[in-house]
C-alpha positions as CSV (number, residue, x, y, z in Angstrom):
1,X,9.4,19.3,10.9
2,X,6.2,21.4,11.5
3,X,4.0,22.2,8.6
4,X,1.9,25.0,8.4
5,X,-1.7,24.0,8.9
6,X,-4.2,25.0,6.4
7,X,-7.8,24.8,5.9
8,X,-9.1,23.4,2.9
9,X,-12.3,22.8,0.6
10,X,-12.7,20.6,-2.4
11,X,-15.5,21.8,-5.3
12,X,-16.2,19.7,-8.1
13,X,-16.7,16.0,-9.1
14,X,-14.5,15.0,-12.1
15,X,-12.7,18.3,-12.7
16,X,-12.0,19.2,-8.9
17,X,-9.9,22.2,-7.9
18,X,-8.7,22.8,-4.2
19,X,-9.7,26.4,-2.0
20,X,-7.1,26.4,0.6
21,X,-7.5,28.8,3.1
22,X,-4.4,30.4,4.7
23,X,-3.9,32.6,7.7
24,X,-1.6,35.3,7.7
25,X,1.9,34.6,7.0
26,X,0.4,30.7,6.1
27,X,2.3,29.4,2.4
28,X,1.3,26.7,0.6
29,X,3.8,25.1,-2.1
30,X,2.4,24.2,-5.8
31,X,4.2,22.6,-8.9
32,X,4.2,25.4,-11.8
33,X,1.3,26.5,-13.5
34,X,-0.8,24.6,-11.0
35,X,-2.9,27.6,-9.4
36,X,-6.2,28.5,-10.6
37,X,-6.8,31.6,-8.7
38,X,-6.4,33.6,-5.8
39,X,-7.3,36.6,-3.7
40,X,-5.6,39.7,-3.2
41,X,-2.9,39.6,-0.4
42,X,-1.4,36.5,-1.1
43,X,2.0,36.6,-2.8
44,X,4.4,34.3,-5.1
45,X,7.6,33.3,-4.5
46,X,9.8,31.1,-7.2
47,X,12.2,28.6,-5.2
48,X,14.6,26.1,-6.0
49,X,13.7,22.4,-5.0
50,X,10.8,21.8,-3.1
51,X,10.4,25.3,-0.8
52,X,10.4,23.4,2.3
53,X,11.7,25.0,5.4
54,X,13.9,22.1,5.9
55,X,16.2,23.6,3.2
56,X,18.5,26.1,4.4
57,X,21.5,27.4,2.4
58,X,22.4,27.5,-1.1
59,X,23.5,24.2,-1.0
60,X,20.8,21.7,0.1
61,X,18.3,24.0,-2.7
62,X,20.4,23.2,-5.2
63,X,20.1,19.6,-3.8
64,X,16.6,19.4,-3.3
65,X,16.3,21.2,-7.0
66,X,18.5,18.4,-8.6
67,X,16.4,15.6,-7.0
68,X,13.2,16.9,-8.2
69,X,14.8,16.9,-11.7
70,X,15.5,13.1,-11.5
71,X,11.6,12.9,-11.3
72,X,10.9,14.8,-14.4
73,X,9.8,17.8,-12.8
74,X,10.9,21.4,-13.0
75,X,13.9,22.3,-11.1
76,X,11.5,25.0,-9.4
77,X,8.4,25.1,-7.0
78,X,6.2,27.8,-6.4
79,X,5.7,29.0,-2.5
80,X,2.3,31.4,-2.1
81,X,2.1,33.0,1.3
82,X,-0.8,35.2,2.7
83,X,1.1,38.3,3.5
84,X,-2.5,39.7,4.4
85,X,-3.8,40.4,7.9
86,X,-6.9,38.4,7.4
87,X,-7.3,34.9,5.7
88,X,-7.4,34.7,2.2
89,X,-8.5,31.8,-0.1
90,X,-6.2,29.7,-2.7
91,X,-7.1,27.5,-5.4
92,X,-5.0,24.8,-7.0
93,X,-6.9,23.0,-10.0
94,X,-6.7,19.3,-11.0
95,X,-5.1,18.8,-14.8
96,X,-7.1,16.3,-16.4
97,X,-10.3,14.5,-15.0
98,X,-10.2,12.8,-12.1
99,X,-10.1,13.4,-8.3
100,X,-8.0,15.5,-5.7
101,X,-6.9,13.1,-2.8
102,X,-6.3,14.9,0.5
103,X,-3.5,13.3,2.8
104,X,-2.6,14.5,5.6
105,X,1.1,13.2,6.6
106,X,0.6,13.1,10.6
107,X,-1.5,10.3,10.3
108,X,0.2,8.3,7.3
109,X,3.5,8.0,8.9
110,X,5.0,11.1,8.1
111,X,5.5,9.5,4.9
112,X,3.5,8.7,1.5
113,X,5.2,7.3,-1.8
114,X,3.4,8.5,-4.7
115,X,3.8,8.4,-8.8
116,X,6.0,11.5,-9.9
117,X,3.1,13.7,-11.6
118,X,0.5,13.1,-8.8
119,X,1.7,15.7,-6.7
120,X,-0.5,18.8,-6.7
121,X,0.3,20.8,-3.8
122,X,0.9,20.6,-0.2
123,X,1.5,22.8,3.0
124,X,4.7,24.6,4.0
125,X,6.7,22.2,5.6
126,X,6.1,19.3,3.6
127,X,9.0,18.1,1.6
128,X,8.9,15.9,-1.7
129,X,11.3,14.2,-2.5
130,X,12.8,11.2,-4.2
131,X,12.5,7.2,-3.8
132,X,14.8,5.0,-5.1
133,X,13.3,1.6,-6.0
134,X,15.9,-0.6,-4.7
135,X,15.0,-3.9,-6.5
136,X,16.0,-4.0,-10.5
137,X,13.0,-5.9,-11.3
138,X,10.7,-2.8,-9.9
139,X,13.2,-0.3,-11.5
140,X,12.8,-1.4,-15.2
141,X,9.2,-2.7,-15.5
142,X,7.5,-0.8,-12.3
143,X,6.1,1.5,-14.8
144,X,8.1,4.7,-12.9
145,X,11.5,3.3,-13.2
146,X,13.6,3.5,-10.4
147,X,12.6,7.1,-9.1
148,X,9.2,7.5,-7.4
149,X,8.0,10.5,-5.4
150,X,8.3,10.8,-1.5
151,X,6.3,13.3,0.5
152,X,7.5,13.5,4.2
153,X,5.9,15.7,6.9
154,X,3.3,16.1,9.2
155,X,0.9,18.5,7.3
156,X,-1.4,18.5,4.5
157,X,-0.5,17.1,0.7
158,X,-2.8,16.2,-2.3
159,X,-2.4,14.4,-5.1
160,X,-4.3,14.2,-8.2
161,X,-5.2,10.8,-9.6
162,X,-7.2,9.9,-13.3
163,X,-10.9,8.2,-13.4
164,X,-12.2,7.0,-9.9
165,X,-10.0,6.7,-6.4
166,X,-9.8,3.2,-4.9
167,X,-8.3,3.3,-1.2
168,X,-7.3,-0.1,-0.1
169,X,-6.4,-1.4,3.8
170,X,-3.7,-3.8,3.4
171,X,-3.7,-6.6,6.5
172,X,0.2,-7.9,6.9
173,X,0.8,-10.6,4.2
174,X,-2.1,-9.7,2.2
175,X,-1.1,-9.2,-1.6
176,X,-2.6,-6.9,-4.3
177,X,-1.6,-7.2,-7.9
178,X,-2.1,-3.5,-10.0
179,X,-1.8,-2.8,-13.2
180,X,1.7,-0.9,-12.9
181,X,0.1,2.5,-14.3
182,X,-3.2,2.4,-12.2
183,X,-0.8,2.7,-8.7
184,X,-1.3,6.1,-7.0
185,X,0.1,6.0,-3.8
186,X,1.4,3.6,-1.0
187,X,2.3,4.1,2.8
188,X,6.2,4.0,3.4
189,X,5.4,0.3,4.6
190,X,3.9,-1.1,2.1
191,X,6.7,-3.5,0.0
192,X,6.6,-3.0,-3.5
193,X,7.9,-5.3,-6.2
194,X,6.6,-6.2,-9.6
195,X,5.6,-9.5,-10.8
196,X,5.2,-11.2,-14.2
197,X,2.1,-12.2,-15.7
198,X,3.3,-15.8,-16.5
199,X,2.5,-16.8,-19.6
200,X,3.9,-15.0,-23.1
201,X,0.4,-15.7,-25.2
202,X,-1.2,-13.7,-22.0
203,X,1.4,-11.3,-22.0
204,X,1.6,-10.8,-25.3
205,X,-2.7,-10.6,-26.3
206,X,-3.8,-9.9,-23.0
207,X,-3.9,-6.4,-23.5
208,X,-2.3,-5.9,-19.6
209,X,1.1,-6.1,-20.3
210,X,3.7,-8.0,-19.5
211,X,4.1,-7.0,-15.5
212,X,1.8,-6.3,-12.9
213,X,2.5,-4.3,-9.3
214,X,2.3,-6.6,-6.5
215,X,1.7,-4.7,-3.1
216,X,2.3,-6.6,0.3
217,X,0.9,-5.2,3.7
218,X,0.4,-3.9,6.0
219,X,-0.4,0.3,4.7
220,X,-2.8,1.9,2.7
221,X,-2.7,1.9,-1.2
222,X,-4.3,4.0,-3.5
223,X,-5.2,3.3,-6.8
224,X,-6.4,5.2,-9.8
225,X,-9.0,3.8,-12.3
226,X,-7.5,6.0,-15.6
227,X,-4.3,6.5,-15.6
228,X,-3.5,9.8,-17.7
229,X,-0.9,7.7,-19.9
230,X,-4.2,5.0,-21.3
231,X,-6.3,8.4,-21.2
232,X,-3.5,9.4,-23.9
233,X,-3.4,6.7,-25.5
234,X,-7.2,6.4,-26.2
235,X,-6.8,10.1,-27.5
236,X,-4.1,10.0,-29.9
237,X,-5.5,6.3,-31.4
238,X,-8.9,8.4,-32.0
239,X,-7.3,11.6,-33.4
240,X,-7.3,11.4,-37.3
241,X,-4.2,11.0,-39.2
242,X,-2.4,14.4,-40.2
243,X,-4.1,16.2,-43.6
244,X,-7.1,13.7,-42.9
245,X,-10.5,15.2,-42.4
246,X,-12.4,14.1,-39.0
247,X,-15.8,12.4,-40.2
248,X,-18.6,13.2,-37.5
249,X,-19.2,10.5,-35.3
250,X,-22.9,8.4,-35.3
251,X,-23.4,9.6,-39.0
252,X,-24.4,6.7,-41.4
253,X,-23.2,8.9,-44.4
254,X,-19.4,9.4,-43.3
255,X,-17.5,10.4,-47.1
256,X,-20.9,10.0,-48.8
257,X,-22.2,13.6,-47.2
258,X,-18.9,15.3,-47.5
259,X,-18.9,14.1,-51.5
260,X,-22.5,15.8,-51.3
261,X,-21.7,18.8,-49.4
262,X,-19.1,19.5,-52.2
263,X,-15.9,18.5,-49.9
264,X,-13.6,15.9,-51.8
């Protein structure tokens, strides 16, 4: 499998977008609604599965579009090629804040497990896929179920990931517990089972839940500080009630200076 190589820039600290640069008949392949911009020249394609040029015939597409629905994603990907005679610039931009994590495949193994929604977009060439967890424990409380993402190649991938990114070197043997949402991304050789917190007043008032991720090297890990689910969550317990009014926050008066300002 040979990827196309691309050139890339990353702008931004905590809303980053992605300017990949692509030389004639270059593609790069994108989840829906994932581009930001891009210059003239450079075309879209809509393709079933994951547009890689691994999948040939009707068949493996429809394949490769059925897996990707296991994941929760759309049956389709978008493929953009440069269909210019000079290079021409693409951006991709991250959906909530956090930070774009570059990977290139030739040097990870050909292979990088990742949550289902970190993928943003990668070279041609690059497949994602499917994982199957294959232990029960890791398929009902891993936090992703038994499906995880796998992204096999030799070219260029990023992911986006929530808050700050954390890249760990695991020695062989050497553990690392994760809160199950916080996990990223692993190497295909790191072994990945989950493991319970012990005690039921912990799990229960700990506020951690009742599982953690525990990662065994050797391979790289990646770990997020915000998961987008907590981000949610902090959201919707903030958001007032429906037919409530919002009172401003920081003001001392609260109902008192709507009563005066003639609101009921």
């Amino acid at each position: 499998m040979n990827a196309h190589e691309i050139d890339y820039k990353l702008y931004g600290d905590d809303m980053q977008f992605v300017e990949i640069e692509l030389d004639p008949q270059e593609s790069v392949i994108a989840e829906a609604g994932g581009m930001m911009m891009m210059e003239d020249g450079i075309t879209m394609e809509t393709v079933f599965g994951d547009g890689s040029q691994s999948e040939k015939g009707f068949l493996n597409k429809l394949v490769g579009a059925g897996k990707r629905l296991l994941t929760g994603e759309s049956l389709f990907m978008t493929v953009f090629t440069n269909n210019s005679t000079g290079k021409r610039r693409i951006s991709f931009a991250a959906p909530y804040p956090g930070k774009i994590i570059p990977m290139d495949l030739s040097e990870l193994g050909g292979k990088v497990i990742c949550q289902k929604d970190a993928f943003l977009c990668a070279a041609k060439g690059v497949s994602v896929g499917i994982d199957f967890q294959r232990k029960l424990g890791t398929g009902f409380f891993g936090g992703e179920g038994f499906i995880m993402q796998k992204l096999e190649g030799d070219g260029l991938a990023f992911l986006h990931a929530g808050g700050t990114i954390y890249k760990r070197e695991l020695q062989p043997g050497e553990k690392l517990r994760i809160d199950t949402g916080c996990l990223v991304a692993m190497t295909k050789e790191v072994d990945y089972d989950i493991e319970y917190v012990g005690k039921i007043k912990t799990a229960f008032f700990g506020g951690e839940g009742l599982f953690f991720a525990t990662l065994t090297g050797p391979g790289t890990v990646w770990v997020q500080s915000l998961p987008f689910s907590r981000l949610a969550d902090r959201i919707i317990a903030a958001a007032p009630s429906t037919g409530s009014r919002s009172v401003g926050e920081g003001s001392i008066l609260g109902s008192i200076g709507d009563w005066l300002d003639g609101d009921d």
